[in-house]
C-alpha positions in Angstrom: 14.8 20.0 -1.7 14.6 16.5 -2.5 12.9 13.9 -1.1 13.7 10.5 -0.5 11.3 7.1 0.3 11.6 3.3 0.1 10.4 0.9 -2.6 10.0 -2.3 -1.6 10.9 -4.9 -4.4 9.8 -8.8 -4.5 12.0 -11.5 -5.6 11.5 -11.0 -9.5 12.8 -7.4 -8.9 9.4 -5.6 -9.3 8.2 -3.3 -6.9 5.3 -4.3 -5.0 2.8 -2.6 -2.3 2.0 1.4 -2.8 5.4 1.6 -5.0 3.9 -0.5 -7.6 2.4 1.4 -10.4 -0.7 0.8 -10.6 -1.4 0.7 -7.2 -4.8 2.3 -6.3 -4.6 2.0 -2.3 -1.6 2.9 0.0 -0.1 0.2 2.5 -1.9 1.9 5.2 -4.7 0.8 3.8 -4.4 -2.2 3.7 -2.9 -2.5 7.1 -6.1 -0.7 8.4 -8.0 -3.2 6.8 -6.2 -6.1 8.3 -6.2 -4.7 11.5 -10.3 -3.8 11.5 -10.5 -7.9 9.9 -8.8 -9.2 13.1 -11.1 -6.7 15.5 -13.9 -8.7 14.0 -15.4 -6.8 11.7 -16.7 -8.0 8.4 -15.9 -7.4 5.1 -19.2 -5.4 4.5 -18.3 -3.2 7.4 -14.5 -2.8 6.7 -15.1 -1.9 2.8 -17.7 1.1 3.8 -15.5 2.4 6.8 -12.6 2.1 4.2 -14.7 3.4 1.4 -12.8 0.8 -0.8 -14.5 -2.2 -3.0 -15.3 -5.8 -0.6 -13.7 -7.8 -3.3 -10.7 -5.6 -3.3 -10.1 -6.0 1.0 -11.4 -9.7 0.4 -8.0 -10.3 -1.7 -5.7 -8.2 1.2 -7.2 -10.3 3.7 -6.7 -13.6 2.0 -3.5 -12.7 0.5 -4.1 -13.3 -3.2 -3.6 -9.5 -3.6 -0.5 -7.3 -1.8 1.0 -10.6 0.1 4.1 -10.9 -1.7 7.2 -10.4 0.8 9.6 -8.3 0.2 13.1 -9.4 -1.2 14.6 -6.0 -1.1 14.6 -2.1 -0.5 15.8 0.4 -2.3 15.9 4.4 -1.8 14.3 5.8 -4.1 14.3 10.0 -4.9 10.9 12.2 -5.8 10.1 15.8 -6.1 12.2 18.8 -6.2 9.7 20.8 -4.3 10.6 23.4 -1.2 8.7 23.3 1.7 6.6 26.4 0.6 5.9 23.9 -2.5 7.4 25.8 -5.2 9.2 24.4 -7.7 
């Protein structure tokens, strides 16, 4: 069975958030992180609750890191497992 997801692309035509391949963190991450920031909690408390690095939320939250938007999606195709996950 194959399975299908989205990739988000920005404007140069690379893929950005989870998609991207060397992405260490998933977008849910990151939105947990934002949503935890705007609860008013700090960094400190965000990054152990998260277990992820303070720099690494301090660039979400700012947007240096994962703030591009996204220009396009595509549909993209992984795996050719069953649901038993056999090959």
């Amino acid at each position: 069975m194959k399975l299908h997801r989205w990739i988000a692309f920005n404007s140069a035509g690379r893929r950005i958030g989870q998609e991207h391949p060397r992405a260490k963190f998933t977008d849910r991450d990151v939105e947990m992180a934002i949503q935890l920031s705007y609860e008013g909690f700090s960094l400190s408390e965000i990054s152990r609750k998260l277990e992820i690095p303070k720099s690494t939320i301090c660039r979400w939250l700012s947007g240096e890191s994962r703030g591009q938007a996204v220009a396009r999606w595509m549909r993209g195709e992984y795996g050719t497992k069953n649901c038993a996950g056999n090959a």
